[in-house]
SEKE-669644 format. One line per 8 residues: number of its first residue (from 1); for each residue y, z, x of N, C-alpha, C. Coordinates in pm, 1 decimal. Atoms other than C-alpha are relative to their C-alpha. Layout:
<atoms>
NUM	Y:Z:X:Y:Z:X:Y:Z:X; ... $
</atoms>
This chain:
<atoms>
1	-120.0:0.0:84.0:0.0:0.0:0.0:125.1:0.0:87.5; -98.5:-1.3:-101.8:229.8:97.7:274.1:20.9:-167.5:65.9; -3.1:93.4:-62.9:151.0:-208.7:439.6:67.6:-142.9:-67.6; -41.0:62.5:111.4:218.2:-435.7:122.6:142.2:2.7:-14.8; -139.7:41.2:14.3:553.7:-295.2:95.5:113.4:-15.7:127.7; -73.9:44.5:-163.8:673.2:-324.3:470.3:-15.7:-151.5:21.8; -1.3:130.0:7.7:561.3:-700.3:458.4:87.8:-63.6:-116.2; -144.3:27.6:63.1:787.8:-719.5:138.8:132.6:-6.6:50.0 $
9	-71.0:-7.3:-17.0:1059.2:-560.5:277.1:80.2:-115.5:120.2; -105.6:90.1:-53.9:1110.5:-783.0:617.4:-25.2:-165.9:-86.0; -57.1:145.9:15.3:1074.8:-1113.2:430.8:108.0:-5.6:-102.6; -101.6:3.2:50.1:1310.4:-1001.7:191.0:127.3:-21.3:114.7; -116.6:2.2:-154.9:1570.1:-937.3:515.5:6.2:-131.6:72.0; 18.7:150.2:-62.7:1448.0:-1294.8:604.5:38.7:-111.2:-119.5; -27.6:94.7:78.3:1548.3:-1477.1:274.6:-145.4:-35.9:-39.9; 118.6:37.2:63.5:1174.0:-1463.5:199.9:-42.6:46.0:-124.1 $
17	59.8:-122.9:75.9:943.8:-1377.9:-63.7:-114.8:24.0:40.6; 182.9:-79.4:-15.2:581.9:-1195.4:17.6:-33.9:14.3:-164.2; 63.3:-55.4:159.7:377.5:-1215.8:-334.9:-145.6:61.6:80.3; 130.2:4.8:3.7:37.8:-1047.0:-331.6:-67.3:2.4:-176.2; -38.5:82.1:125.6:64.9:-1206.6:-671.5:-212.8:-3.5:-27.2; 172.0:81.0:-33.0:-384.7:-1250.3:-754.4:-8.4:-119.9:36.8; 14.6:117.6:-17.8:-342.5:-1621.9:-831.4:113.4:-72.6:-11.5; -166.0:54.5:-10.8:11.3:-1739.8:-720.0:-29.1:-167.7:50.1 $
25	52.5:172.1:55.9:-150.7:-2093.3:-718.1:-90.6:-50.0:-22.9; 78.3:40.5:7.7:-327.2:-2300.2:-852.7:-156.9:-63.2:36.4; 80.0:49.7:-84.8:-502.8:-2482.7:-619.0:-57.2:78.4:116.9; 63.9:-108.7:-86.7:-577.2:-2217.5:-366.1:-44.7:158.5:-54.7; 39.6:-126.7:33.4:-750.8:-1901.7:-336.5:46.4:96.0:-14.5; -103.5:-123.5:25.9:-648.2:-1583.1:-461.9:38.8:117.9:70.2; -56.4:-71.7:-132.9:-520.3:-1265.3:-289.0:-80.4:94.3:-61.0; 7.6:-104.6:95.9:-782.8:-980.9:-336.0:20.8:120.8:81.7 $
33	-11.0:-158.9:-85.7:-794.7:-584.6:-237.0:-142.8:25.0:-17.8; 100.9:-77.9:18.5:-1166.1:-514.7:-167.1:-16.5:124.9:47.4; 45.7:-135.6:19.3:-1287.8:-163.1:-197.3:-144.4:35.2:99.2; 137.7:-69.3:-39.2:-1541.2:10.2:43.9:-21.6:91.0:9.6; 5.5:-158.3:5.4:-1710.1:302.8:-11.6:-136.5:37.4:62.1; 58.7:-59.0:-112.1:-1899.7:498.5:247.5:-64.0:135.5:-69.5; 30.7:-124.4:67.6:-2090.6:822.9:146.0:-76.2:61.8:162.5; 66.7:-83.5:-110.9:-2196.9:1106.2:409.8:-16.0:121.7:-6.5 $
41	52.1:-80.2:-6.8:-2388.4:1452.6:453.0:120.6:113.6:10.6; -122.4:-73.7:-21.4:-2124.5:1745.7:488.7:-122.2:98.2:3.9; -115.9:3.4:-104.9:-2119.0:1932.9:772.5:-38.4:-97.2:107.7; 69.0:16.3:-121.3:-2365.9:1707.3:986.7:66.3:-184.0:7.8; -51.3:157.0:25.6:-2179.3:1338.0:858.6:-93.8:-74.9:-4.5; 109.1:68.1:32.5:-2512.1:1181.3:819.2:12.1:-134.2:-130.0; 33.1:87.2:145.3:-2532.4:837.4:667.2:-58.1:3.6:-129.0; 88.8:-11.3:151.1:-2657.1:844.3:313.8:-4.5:-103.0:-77.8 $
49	24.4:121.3:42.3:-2627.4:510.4:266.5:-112.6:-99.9:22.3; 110.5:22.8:-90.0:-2890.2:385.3:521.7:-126.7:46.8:0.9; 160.9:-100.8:-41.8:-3255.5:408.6:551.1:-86.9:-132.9:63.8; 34.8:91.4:-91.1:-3414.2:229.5:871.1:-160.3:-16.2:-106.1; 188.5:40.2:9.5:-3793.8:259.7:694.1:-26.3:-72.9:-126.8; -9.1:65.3:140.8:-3614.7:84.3:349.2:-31.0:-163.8:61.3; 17.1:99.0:-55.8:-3725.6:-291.0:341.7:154.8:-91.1:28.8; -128.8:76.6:11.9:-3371.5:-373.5:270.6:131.2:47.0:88.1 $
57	-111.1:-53.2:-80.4:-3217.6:-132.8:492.9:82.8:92.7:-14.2; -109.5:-124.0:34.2:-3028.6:99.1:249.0:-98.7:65.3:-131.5; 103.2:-154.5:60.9:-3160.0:434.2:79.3:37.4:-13.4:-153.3; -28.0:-33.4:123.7:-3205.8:513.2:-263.6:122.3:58.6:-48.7; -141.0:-37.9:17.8:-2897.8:665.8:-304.8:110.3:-132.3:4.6; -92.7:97.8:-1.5:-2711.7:359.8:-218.5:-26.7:-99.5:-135.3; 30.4:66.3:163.8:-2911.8:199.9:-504.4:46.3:28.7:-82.2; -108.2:-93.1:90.2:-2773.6:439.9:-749.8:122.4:-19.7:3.7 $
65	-113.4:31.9:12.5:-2458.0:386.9:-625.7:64.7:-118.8:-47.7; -48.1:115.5:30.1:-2467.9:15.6:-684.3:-38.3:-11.1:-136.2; 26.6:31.2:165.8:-2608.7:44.6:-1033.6:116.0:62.1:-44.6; -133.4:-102.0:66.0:-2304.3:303.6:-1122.5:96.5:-152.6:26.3; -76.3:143.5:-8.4:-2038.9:-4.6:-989.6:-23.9:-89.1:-136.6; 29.0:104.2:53.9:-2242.8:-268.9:-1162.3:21.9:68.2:-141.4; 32.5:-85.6:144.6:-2326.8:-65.9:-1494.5:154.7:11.6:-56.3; -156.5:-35.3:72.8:-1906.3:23.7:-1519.8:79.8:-77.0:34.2 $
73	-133.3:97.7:-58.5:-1748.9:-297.7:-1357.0:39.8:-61.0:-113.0; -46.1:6.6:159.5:-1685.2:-407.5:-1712.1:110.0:87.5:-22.3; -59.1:-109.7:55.9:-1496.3:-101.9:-1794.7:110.0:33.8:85.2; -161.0:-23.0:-124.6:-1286.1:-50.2:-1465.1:86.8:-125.2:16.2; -88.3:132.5:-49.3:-1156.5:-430.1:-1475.3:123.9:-6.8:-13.0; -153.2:-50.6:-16.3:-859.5:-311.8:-1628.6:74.7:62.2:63.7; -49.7:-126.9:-161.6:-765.7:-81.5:-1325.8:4.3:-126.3:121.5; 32.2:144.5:-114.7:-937.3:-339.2:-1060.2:25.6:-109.7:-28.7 $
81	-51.2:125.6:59.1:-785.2:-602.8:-1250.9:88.4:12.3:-92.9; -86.2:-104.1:148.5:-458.7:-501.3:-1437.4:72.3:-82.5:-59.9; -65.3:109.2:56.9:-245.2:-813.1:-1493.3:-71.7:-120.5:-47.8; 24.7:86.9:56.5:-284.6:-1128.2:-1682.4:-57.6:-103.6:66.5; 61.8:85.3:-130.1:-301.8:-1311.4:-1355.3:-95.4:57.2:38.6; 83.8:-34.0:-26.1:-534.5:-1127.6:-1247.7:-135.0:-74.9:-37.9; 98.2:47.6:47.2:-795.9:-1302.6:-1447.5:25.7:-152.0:38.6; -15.9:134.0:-62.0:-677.2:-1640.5:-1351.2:-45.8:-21.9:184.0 $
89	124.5:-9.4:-111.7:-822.3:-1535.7:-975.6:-123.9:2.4:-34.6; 156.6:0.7:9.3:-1145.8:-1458.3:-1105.6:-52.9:-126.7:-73.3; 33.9:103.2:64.8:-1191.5:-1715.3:-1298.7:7.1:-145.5:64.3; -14.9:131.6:-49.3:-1105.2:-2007.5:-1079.5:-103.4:-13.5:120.5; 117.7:30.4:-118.9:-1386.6:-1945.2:-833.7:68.3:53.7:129.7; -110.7:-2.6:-134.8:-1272.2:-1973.4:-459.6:-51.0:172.3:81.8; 94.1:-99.4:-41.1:-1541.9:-1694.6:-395.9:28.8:123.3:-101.1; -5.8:-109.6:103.4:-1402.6:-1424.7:-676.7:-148.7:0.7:-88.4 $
97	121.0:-49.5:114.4:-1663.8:-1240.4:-885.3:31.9:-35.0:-144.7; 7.5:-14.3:126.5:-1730.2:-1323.1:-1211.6:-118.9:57.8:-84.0; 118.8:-98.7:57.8:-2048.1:-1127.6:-1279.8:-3.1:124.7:42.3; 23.1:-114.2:-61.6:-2172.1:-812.5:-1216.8:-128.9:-21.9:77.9; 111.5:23.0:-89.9:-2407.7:-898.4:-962.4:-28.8:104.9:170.5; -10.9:-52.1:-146.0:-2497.4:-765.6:-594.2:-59.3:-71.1:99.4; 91.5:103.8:-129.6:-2643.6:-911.0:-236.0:60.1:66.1:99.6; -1.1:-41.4:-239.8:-2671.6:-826.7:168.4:98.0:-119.3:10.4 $
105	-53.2:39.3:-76.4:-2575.0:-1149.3:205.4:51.9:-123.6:-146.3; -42.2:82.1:91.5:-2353.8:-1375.2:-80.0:146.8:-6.2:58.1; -143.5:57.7:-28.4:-1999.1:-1543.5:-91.0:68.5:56.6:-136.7; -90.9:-98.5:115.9:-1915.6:-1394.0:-451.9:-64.7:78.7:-87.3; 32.1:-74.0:86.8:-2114.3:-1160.1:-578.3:127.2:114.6:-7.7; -109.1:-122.0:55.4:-1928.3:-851.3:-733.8:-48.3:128.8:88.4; 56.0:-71.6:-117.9:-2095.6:-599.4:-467.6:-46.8:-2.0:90.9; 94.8:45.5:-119.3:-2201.3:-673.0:-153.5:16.4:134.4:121.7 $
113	11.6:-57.0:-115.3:-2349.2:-459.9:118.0:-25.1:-32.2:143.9; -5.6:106.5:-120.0:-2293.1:-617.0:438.6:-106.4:79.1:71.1; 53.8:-33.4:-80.1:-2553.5:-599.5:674.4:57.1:78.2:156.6; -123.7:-72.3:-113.9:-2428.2:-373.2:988.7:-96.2:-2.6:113.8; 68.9:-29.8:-132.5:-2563.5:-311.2:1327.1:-86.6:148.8:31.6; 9.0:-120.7:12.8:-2743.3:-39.9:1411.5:42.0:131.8:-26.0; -83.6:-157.9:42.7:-2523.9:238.6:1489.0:176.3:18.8:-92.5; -132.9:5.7:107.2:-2266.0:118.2:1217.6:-54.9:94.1:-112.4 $
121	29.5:-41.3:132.1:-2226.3:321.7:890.8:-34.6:-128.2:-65.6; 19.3:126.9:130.9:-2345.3:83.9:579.2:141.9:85.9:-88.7; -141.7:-5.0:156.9:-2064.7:80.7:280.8:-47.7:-125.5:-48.3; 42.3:50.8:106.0:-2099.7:-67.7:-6.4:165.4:-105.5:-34.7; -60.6:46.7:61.9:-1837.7:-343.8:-106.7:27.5:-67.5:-129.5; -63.4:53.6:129.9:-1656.1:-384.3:-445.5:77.1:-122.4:-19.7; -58.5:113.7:-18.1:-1494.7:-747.4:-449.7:71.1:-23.8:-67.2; -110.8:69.4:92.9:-1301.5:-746.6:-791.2:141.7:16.5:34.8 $
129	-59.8:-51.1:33.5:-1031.8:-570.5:-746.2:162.8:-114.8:99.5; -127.0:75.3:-53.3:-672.0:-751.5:-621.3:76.5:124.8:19.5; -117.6:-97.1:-28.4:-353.4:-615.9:-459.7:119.7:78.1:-82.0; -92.2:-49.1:121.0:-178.9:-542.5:-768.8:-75.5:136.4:-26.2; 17.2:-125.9:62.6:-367.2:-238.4:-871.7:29.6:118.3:44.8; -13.0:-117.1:-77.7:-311.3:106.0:-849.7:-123.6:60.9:46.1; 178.5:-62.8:-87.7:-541.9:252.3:-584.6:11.2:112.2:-37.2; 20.3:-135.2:80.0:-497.2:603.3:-714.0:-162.6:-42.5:-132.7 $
137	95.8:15.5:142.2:-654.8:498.9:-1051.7:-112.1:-89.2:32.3; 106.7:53.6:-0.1:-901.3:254.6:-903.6:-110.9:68.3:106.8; 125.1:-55.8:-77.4:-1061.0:483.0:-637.0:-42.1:106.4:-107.7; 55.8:-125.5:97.3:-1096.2:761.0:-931.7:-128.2:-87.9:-48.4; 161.0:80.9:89.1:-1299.3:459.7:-1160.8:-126.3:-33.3:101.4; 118.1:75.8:-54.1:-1502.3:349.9:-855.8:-102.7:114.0:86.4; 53.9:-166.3:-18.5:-1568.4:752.8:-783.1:-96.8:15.1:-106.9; 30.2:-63.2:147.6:-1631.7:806.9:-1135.3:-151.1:-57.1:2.9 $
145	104.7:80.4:28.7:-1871.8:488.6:-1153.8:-117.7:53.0:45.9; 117.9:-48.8:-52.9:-2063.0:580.8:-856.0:-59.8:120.4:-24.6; 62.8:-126.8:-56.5:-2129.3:922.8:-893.1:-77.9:-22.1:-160.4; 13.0:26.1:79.3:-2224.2:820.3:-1238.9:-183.1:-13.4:-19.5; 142.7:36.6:-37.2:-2537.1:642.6:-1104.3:-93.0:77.1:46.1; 115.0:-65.2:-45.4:-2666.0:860.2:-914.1:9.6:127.7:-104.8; 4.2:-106.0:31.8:-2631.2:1155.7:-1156.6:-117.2:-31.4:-106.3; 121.7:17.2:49.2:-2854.0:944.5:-1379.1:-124.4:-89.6:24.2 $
153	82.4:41.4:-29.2:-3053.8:799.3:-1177.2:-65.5:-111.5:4.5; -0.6:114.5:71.2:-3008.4:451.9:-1227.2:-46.6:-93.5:118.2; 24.4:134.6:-91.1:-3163.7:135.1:-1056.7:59.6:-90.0:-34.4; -94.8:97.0:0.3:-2940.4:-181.0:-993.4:-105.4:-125.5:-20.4; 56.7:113.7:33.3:-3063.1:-527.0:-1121.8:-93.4:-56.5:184.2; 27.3:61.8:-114.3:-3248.2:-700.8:-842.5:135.5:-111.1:92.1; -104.4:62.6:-71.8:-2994.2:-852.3:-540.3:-10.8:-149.4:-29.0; 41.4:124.4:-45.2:-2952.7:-1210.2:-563.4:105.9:-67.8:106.8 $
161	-9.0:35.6:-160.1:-2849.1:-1290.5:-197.7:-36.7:-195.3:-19.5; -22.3:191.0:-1.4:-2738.0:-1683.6:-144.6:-78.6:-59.1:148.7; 57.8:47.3:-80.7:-2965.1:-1731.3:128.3:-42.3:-117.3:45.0; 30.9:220.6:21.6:-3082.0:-2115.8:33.8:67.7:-41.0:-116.3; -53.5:70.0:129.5:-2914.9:-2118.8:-300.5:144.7:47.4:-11.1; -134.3:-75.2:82.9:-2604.7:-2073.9:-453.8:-13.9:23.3:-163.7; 24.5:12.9:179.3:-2584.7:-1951.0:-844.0:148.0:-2.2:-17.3; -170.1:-27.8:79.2:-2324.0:-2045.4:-1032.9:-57.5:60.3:-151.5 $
169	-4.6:-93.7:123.4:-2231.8:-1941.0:-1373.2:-111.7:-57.6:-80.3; 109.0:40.4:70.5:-2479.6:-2128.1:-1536.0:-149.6:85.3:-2.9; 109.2:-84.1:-28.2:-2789.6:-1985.6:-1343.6:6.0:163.7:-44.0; 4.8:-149.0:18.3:-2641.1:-1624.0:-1358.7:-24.0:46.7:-160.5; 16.3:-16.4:152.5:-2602.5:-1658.0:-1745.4:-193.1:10.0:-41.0; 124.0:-39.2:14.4:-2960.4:-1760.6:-1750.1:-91.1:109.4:43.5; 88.4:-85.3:-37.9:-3084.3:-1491.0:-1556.2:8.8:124.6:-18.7; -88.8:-149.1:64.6:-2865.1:-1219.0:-1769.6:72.9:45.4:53.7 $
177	-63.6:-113.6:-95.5:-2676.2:-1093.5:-1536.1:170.3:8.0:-62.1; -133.1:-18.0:94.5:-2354.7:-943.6:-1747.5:106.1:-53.1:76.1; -134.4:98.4:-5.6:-2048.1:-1144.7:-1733.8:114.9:63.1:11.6; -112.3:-46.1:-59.3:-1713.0:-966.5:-1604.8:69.8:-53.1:-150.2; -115.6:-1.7:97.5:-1439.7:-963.8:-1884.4:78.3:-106.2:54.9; -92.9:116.4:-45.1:-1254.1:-1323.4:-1851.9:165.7:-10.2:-48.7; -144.2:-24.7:-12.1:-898.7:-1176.4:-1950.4:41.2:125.1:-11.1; 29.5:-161.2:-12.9:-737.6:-877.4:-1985.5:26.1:90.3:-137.1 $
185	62.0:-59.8:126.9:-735.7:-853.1:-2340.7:-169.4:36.5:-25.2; 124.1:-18.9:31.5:-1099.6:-845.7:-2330.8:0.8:149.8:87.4; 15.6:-89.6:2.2:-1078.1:-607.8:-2078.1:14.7:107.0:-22.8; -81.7:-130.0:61.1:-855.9:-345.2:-2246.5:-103.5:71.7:-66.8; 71.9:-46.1:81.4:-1154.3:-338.1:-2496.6:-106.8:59.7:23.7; 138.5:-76.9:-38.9:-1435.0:-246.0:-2300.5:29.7:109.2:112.8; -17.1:-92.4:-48.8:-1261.2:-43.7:-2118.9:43.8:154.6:-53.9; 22.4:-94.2:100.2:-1192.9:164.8:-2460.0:-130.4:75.8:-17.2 $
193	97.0:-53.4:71.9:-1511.3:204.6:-2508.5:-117.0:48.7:140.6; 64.2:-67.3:-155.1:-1642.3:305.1:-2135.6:63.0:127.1:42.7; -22.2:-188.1:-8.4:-1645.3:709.8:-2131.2:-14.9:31.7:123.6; 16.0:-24.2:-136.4:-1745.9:719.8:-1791.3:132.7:-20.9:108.3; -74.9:38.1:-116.8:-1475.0:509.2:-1618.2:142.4:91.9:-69.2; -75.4:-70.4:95.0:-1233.8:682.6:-1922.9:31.1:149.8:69.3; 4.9:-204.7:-38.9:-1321.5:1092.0:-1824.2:26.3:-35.2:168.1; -15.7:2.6:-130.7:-1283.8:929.5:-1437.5:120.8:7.1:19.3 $
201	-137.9:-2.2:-27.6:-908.3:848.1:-1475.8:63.3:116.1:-128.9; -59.3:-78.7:121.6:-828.0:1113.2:-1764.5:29.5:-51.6:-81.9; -38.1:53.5:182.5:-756.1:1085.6:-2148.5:114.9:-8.0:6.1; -158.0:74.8:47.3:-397.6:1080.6:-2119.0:26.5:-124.5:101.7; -42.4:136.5:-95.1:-372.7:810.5:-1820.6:-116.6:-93.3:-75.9; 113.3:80.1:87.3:-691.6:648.8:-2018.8:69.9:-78.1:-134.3; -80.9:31.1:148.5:-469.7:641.5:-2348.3:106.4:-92.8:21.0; -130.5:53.6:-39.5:-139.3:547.8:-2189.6:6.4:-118.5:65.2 $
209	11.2:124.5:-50.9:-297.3:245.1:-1967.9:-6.9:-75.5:-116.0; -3.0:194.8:75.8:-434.4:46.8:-2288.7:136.6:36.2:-126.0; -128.0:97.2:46.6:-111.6:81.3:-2488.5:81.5:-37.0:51.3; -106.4:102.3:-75.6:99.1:-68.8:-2201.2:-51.7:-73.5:4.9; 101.7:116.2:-70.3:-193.5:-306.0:-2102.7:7.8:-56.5:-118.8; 22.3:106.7:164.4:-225.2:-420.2:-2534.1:151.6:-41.5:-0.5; -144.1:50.9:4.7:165.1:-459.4:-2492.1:11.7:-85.8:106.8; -34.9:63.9:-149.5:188.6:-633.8:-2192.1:-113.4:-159.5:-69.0 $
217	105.1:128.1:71.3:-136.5:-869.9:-2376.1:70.3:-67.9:-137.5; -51.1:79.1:157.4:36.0:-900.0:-2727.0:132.0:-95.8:84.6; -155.7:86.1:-45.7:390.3:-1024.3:-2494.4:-66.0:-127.1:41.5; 88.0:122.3:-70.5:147.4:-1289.4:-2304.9:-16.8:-105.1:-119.9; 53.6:85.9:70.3:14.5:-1419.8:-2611.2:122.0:-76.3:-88.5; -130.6:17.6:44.0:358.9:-1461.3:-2745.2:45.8:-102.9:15.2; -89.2:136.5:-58.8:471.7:-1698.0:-2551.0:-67.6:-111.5:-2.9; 65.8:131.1:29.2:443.0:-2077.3:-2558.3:-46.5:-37.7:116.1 $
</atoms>
């Protein structure tokens, strides 16, 4: 954030502008803010993401964590995705998520856990989210999500990793894999009705986002 508004400030002093606008054009790709989240042992800092004897490399726990994400990325899009533009990045491709998917190794799934080196931590990356949001309110939902998972114990769809293929929207549709909210009227609505990502940012910041966010959607639709 700091950094965002110090790159504002000198191109203003330069007669410039700096947008981190999502999709400030058409034809090119959009600007996002991905999210990584790390988890460790307290007092010994022990990975808890990692497990050398997993076939995939990362521990049950990290599973959990990615089903919590996947299970509430619906529901946080309005946070990790708060403007109108916003959905005009995801939607135009150009590697943005439009599912709730995961993979080691893909170009747009909606979670990816990068493969690391040995004595690297693993983290888990979130891909929706753009520079417009508030990180306050989106590390609470992506707190909330995860801890979510593991409290009930949840397994994440199987990875599908672009190794020889690519899926587009077609394949993913066929193979169920839930579909990301394609504006942000849609997402206002499922983010009403998601208690989890809701009790993560509180009932009055919960309340107070979707009637600016349904005002900010009814002004959009307004116009010609």
């Amino acid at each position: 954030v700091t950094t965002r508004q110090v790159i504002r400030t000198i191109a203003e002093r330069r007669n410039l502008r700096a947008t981190f606008m999502p999709k400030p054009f058409p034809d090119a790709p959009g600007s996002g803010m991905h999210v990584f989240q790390q988890i460790a042992s307290y007092p010994d800092g022990e990975d808890l993401l990692s497990d050398p004897n997993a076939a995939d490399g990362i521990s049950e726990l990290a599973r959990r964590v990615i089903a919590g994400l996947l299970g509430h990325a619906p529901g946080m899009s309005v946070i990790a995705c708060t403007t109108v533009n916003s959905y005009k990045r995801l939607d135009a491709g150009h590697r943005a998520p439009r599912h709730a998917s995961w993979a080691r190794v893909s170009q747009a799934s909606l979670v990816r856990v990068p493969s690391t080196y040995e004595s690297a931590r693993a983290d888990i990356e979130l891909r929706s989210p753009d520079a417009v949001t508030n990180p306050y309110l989106l590390f609470a939902a992506t707190l909330g999500a995860a801890l979510n998972g593991i409290a009930d114990d949840e397994e994440p769809t199987p990875p599908l990793d672009e190794l020889l293929v690519q899926y587009d929207d077609d394949e993913l549709n066929r193979l169920g894999v839930p579909r990301l909210p394609t504006t942000l009227g849609e997402a206002i609505d499922v983010f009403a009705t998601d208690d989890v990502v809701r009790d993560a940012v509180g009932s009055y910041i919960a309340d107070q986002l979707i009637h600016v966010k349904r005002a900010e959607w009814r002004a959009y639709q307004s116009h010609i």
